[in-house]
C-alpha positions as CSV (number, residue, x, y, z in Angstrom):
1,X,-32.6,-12.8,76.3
2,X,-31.5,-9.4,77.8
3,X,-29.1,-7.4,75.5
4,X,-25.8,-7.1,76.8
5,X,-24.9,-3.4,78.3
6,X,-21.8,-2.0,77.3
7,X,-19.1,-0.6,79.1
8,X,-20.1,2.5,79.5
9,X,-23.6,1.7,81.0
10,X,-22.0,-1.1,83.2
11,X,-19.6,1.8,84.2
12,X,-22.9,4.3,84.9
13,X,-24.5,1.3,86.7
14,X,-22.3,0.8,89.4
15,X,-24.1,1.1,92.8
16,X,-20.9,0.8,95.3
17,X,-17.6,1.8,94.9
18,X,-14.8,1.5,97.4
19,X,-11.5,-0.1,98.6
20,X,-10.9,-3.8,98.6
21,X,-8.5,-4.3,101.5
22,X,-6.3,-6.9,103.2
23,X,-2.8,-6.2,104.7
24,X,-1.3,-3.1,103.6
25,X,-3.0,-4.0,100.0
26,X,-5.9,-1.8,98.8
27,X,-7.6,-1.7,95.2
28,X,-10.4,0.7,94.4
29,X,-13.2,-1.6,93.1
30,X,-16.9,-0.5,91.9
31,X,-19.8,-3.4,92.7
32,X,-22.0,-4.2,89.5
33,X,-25.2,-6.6,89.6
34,X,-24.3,-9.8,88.1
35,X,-27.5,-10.3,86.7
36,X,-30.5,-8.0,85.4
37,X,-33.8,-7.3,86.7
38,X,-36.8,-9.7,85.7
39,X,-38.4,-8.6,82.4
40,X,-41.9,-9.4,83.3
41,X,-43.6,-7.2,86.9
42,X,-47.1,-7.7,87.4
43,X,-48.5,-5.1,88.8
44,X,-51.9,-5.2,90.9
45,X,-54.5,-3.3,89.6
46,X,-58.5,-2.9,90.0
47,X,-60.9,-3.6,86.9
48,X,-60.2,0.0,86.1
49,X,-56.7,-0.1,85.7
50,X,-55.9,1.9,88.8
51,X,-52.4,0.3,90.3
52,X,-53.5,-0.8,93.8
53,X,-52.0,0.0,97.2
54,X,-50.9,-2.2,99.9
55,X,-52.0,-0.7,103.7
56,X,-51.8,-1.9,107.3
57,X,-54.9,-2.9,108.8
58,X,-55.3,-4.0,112.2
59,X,-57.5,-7.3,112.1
60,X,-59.6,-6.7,115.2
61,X,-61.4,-3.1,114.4
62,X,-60.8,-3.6,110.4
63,X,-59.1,0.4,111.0
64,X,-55.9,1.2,109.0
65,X,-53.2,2.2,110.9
66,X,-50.4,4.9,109.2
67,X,-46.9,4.4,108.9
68,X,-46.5,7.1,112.3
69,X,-48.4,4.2,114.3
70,X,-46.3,1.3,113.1
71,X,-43.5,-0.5,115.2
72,X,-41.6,-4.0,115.0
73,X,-41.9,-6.5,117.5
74,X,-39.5,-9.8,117.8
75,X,-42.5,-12.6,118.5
76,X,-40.4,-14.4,121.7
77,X,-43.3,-17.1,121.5
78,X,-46.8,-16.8,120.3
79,X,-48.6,-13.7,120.0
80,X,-45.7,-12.0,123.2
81,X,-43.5,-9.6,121.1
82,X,-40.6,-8.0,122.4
83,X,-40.9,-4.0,120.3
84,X,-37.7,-2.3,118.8
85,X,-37.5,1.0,118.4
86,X,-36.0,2.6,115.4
87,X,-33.4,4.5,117.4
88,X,-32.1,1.2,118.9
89,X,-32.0,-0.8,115.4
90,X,-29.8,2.3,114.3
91,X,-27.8,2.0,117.0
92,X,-27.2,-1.7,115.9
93,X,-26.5,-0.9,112.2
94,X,-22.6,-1.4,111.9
95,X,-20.3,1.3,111.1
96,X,-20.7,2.9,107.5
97,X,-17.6,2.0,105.6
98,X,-16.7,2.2,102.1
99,X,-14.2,-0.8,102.1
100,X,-14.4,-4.8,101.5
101,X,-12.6,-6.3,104.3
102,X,-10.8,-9.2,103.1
103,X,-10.2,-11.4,106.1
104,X,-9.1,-14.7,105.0
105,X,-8.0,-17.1,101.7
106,X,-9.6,-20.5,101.7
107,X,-9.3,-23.0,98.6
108,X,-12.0,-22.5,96.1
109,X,-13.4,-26.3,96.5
110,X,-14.0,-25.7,100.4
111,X,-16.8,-23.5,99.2
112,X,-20.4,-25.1,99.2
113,X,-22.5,-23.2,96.3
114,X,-25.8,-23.4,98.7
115,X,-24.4,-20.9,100.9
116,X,-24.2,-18.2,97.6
117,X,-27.2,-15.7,97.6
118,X,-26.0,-13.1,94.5
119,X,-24.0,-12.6,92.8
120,X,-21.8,-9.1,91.9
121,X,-18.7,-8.0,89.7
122,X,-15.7,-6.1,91.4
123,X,-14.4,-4.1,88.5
124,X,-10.9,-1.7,88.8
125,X,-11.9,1.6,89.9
126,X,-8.7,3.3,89.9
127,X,-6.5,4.7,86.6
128,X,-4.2,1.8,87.3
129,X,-5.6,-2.0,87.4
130,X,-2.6,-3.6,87.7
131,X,-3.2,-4.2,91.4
132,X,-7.0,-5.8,90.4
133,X,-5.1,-7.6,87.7
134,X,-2.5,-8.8,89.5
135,X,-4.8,-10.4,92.7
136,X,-7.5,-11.9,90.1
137,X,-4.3,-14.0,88.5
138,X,-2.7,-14.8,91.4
139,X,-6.4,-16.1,92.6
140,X,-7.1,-17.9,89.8
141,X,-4.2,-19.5,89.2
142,X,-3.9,-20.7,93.3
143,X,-7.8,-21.6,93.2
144,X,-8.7,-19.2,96.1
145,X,-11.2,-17.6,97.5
146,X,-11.2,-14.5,99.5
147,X,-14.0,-14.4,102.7
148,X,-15.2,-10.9,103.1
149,X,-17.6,-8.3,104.6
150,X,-18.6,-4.8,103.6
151,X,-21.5,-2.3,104.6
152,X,-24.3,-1.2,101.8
153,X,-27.1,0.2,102.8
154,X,-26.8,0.1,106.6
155,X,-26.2,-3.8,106.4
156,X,-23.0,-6.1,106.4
157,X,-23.0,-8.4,104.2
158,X,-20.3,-11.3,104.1
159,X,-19.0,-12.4,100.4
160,X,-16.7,-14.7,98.8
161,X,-14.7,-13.0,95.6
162,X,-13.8,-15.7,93.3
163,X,-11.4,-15.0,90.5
164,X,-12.5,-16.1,87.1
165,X,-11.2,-15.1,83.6
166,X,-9.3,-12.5,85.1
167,X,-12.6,-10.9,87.0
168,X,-13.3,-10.9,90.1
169,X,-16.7,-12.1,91.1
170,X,-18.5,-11.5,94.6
171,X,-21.1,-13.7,95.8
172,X,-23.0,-12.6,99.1
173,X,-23.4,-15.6,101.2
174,X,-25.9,-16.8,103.8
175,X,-24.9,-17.1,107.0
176,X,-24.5,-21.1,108.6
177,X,-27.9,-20.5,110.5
178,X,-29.5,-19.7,107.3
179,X,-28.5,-23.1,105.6
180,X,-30.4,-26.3,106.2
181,X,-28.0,-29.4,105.9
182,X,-29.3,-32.5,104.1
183,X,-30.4,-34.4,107.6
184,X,-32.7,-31.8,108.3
185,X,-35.0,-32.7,105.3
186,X,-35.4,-36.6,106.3
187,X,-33.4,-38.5,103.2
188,X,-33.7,-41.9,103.7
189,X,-30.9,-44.7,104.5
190,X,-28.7,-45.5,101.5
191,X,-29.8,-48.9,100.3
192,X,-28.0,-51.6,98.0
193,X,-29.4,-51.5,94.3
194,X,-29.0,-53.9,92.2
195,X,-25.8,-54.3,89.7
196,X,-28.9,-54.5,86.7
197,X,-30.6,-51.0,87.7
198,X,-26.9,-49.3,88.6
199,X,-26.5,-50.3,84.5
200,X,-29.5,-49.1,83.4
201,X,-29.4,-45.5,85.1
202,X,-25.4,-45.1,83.7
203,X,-26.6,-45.9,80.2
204,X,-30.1,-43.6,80.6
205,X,-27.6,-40.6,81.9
206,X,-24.9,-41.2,78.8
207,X,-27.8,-40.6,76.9
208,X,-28.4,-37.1,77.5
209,X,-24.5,-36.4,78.5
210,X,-23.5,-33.4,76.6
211,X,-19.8,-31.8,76.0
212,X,-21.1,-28.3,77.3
213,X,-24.1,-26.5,78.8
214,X,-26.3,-25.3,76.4
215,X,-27.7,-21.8,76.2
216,X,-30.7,-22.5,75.4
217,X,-31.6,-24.4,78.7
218,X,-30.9,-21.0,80.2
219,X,-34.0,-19.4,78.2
220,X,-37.1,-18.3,80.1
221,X,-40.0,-20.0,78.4
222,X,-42.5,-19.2,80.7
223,X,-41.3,-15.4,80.3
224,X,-41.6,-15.8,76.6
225,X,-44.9,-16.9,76.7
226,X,-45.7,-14.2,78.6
227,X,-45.1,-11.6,76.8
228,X,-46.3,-12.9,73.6
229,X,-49.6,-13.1,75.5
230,X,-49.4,-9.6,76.8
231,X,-48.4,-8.5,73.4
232,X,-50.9,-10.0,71.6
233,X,-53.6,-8.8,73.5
234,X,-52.2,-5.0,73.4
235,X,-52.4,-5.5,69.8
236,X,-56.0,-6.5,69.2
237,X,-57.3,-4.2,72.5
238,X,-58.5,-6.8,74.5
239,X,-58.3,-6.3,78.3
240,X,-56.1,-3.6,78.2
241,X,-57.3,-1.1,80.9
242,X,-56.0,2.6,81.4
243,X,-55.4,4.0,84.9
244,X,-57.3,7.6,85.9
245,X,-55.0,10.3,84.2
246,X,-54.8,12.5,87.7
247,X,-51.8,13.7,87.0
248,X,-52.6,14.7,83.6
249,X,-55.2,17.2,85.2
250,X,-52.6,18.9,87.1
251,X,-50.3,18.9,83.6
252,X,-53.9,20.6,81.8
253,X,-54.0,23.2,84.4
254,X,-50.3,23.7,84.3
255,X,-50.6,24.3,80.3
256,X,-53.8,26.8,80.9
257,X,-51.5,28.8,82.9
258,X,-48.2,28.8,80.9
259,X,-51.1,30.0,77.6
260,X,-52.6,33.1,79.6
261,X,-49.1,33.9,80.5
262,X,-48.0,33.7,76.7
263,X,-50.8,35.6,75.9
264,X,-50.3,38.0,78.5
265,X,-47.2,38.6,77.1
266,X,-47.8,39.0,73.8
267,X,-50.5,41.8,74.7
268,X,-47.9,43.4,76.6
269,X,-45.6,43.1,73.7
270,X,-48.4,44.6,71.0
271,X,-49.7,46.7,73.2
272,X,-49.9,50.4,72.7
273,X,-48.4,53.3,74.6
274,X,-51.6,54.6,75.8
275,X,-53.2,53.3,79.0
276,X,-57.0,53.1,77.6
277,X,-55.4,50.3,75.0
278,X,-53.3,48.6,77.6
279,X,-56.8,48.1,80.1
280,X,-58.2,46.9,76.7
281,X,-55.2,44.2,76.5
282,X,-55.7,43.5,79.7
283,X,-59.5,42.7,80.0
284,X,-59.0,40.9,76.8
285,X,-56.2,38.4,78.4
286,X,-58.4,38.1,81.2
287,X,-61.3,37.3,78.9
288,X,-59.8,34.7,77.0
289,X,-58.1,33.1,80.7
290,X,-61.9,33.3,82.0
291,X,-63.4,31.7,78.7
292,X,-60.4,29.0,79.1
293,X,-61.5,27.9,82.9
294,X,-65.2,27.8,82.2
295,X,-64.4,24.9,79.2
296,X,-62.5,23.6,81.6
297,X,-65.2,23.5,84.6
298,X,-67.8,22.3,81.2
299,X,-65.5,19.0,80.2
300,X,-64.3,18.1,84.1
């Protein structure tokens, strides 16, 4: 289970900040992730260990076509696109704004949990949360929810803020094009049961009826087995592979440089007054920087 960051690195976290407005009301707010990244990331890699690349390749002459030759197309039916440029998508993008609009209060049960995408944390941004404190009560307490857009990232995003706990809580939303209803996926009729199975069902669901949602059906087991896997295998050396140091190379050359310099400078500083010893220092630094690219030249 991920530690839990404290205020200070929630604080450094933040990704947005701005105003959350409505009427002549307006609280400085800062957006945190409500939850934190996955721990496992497989990456894709050769038998070598090099991290692999993902390219475009047009399918008809197998070529691979650079990021300069690549535009978007909207398929109208198939295989006929319609291409948008990136100067007309910008000129789409709504206007950048650092402020939650607040639009409307709706009661909290009208709001269907398939439409939430992910979820954030509006936290006080200002020296004075009385304003934040004060909206989160008077939320909570009425059982609204406030309907909302804002702009991150050239995209406007609509939210509901939901007060909990004195917090409030932002879920991005999907839009009602986005959500399938329950006719689209074909249930069937509802049909009488009998009284007997009706009986049976309560007393299998009592059975497993707890007071409270355990934590522990929370955990990621599959995650857990994981990385006991991966760590198991790091620790006896089996099928761990190491990726082509190229950048250390660069970091060797880098150090050969920063030595003949140090020694450079030390001849200067040891050197004597007299010119025939300061050619002597010389040739000798040069020596040693010559004798330190020929092992170099030997290993590569």
């Amino acid at each position: 289970m991920a530690e839990r960051m404290s205020e200070s690195e929630m604080r450094s976290r933040a990704f947005w900040s701005g105003t959350l407005s409505f009427g002549l009301v307006s609280i400085p707010v800062n957006l945190f992730p409500a939850s934190v990244p996955a721990r496992t990331s497989l990456r894709m890699v050769d038998e070598s260990g090099t991290p692999l690349k993902r390219r475009y390749v047009c399918p008809q002459d197998e070529k691979e076509v650079g990021w300069d030759d690549l535009v978007r197309g909207y398929e109208i039916e198939k295989d006929v696109y319609v291409v948008v440029t990136d100067d007309e998508l910008e000129a789409l993008e709504p206007r950048k704004s650092r402020e939650i609009d607040l639009r409307q209060f709706v009661p909290l049960e009208q709001l269907d949990p398939k439409f939430f995408e992910r979820g954030y944390y509006l936290a006080p941004a200002g020296d004075s949360p009385k304003a934040y404190q004060l909206l989160a009560a008077i939320m909570e307490k009425s059982q609204r929810a406030g309907i909302a857009t804002f702009v991150m990232r050239a995209k406007e995003y609509l939210i509901a803020i939901v007060a909990e706990h004195g917090i409030l809580r932002a879920e991005t939303m999907r839009f009602a094009d986005e959500v399938r209803s329950a006719g689209d996926v074909g249930l069937p009729d509802k049909s009488r049961v009998p009284a007997a199975d009706v009986k049976k069902m309560e007393t299998e669901i009592r059975k497993l009826t707890s007071a409270q949602l355990s934590r522990s059906e929370l955990e990621d087991r599959y995650t857990d087995r994981l990385l006991k896997l991966v760590h198991s295998k790091e620790r006896k050396d089996v099928d761990v592979v190491e990726a082509p140091a190229e950048e250390a190379e660069d970091e060797e050359a880098s150090a050969d440089v920063i030595d003949l310099m140090e020694v450079l400078r030390r001849s200067l500083r040891s050197s004597s007054p007299r010119k025939a010893a300061g050619k002597s220092t010389r040739k000798s630094a040069a020596k040693s920087a010559r004798k330190s690219s020929a092992r170099k030249r030997k290993t590569a």
